[in-house]
N, C-alpha and C positions, 0 to 999 in steps of 0.2 A: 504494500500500500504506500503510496508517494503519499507525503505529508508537508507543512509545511507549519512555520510561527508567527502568529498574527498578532502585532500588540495590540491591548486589551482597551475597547473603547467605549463610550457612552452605550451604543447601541448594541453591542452583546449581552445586556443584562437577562433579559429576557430567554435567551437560549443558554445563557450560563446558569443560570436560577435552574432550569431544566435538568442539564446536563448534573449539576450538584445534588438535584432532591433524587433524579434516577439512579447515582451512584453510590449513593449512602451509604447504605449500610455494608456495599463491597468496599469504602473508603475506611471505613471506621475499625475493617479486619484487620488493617495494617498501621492507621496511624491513628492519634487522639482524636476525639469528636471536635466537631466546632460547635457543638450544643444545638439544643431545638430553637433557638431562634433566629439561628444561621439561615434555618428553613423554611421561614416565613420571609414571603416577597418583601416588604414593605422594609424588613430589617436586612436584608438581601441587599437591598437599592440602596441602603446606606453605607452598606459598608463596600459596596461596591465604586459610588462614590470617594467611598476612601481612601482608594486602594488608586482611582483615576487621579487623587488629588497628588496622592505619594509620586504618582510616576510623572507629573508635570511638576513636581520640586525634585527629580530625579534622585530621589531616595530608594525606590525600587521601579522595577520595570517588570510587566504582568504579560504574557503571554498566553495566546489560545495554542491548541495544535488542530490543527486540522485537514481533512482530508483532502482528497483532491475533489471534491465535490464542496469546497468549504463549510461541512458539518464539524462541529467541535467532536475531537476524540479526546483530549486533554488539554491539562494547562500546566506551564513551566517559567515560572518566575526566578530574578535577580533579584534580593531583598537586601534590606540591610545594608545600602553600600556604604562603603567609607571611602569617600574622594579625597581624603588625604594618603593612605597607600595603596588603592586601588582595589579594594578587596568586597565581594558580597557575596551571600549565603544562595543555594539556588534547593528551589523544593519543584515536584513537577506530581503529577498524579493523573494517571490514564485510567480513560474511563470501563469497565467491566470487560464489555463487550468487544474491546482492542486490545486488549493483553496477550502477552504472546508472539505480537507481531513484529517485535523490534522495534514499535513505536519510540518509546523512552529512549532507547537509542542513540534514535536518529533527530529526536527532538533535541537532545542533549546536546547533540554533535552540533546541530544548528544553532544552541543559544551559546558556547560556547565561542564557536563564531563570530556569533554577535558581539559576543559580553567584550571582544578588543576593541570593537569600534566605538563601546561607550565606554573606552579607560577603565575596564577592569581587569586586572591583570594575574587576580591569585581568587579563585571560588574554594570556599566550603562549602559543603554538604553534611548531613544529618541524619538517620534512618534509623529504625529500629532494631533490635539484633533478629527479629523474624520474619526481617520484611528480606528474607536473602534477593527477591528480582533484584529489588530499586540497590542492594550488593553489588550485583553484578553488572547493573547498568552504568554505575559510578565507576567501578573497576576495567570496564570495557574503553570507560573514555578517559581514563588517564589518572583520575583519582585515588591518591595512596590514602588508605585505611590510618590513620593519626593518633586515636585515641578510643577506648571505650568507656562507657563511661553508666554507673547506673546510677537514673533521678528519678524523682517524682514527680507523676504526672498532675498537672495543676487542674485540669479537668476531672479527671477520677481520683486521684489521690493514690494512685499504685503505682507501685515502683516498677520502671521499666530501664531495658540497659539499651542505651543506645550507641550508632557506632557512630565516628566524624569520621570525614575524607577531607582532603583540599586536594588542590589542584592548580600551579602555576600554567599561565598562558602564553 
């Protein structure tokens, strides 16, 4: 499947809202919940706006992935940048029904790409210790394994072990 990364704009809300409430509960296998109000449009739309507000003060930068019929299969963001040494965290999450395909990949491969042409020069990443794909989608593009580390999840309160990667550009 050819794919490609569209940044994230006013007018995806509505098909992201979709793509988020269909994926749930396959989302929530691997990573912490965003709560039940994540899931209600109206609170959807704001924090959606938030996220537009972040990436025109370029503090992060939001991506869709999408097919070659431009339906959303996932989404993969630059968060957290620090433009003083060039550094941001990248998270991404493919939807159900596209796993398997090399999507995360190839998404990767692309936001990587990208992330030179907006001066960033060194990504971390972040994952579970059971989420082994999003392992080895990190490890496929270049990301050395750094640290593990177990916290508490601010959402449930249970302790999980997660692993870091970075990755120089």
């Amino acid at each position: 499947m050819e794919i490609f990364i569209d940044r994230l704009n006013e007018r995806d809300a509505e098909e992201l809202f979709t793509f988020e409430c269909n994926n749930r509960r396959f989302f929530e296998q691997t990573v912490p919940s965003r709560g039940d109000d994540y899931y209600t449009f109206e609170t959807f739309k704001n924090r959606h706006r938030e996220l537009l507000n972040e990436q025109e003060e370029n503090i992060s930068y939001f991506y869709l992935i999408k097919n070659d019929s431009g339906s959303i299969v996932g989404r993969i963001n630059l968060v957290d940048i620090d433009n003083t040494n060039g550094s941001a965290h990248v998270g991404y999450r493919i939807g159900e029904k596209y796993t398997q395909r090399g999507i995360a990949n190839k998404a990767l491969k692309l936001l990587v790409n990208t992330a030179a042409e907006l001066s960033v020069n060194q990504i971390h990443a972040k994952t579970t210790s059971n989420n082994i794909a999003s392992q080895k989608v990190l490890e496929r593009n270049g990301f050395i394994r750094v640290t593990i580390n177990e916290e508490k999840n601010e959402l449930s309160g249970q302790k999980e072990t997660f692993i870091y990667y970075s990755r120089t550009i």
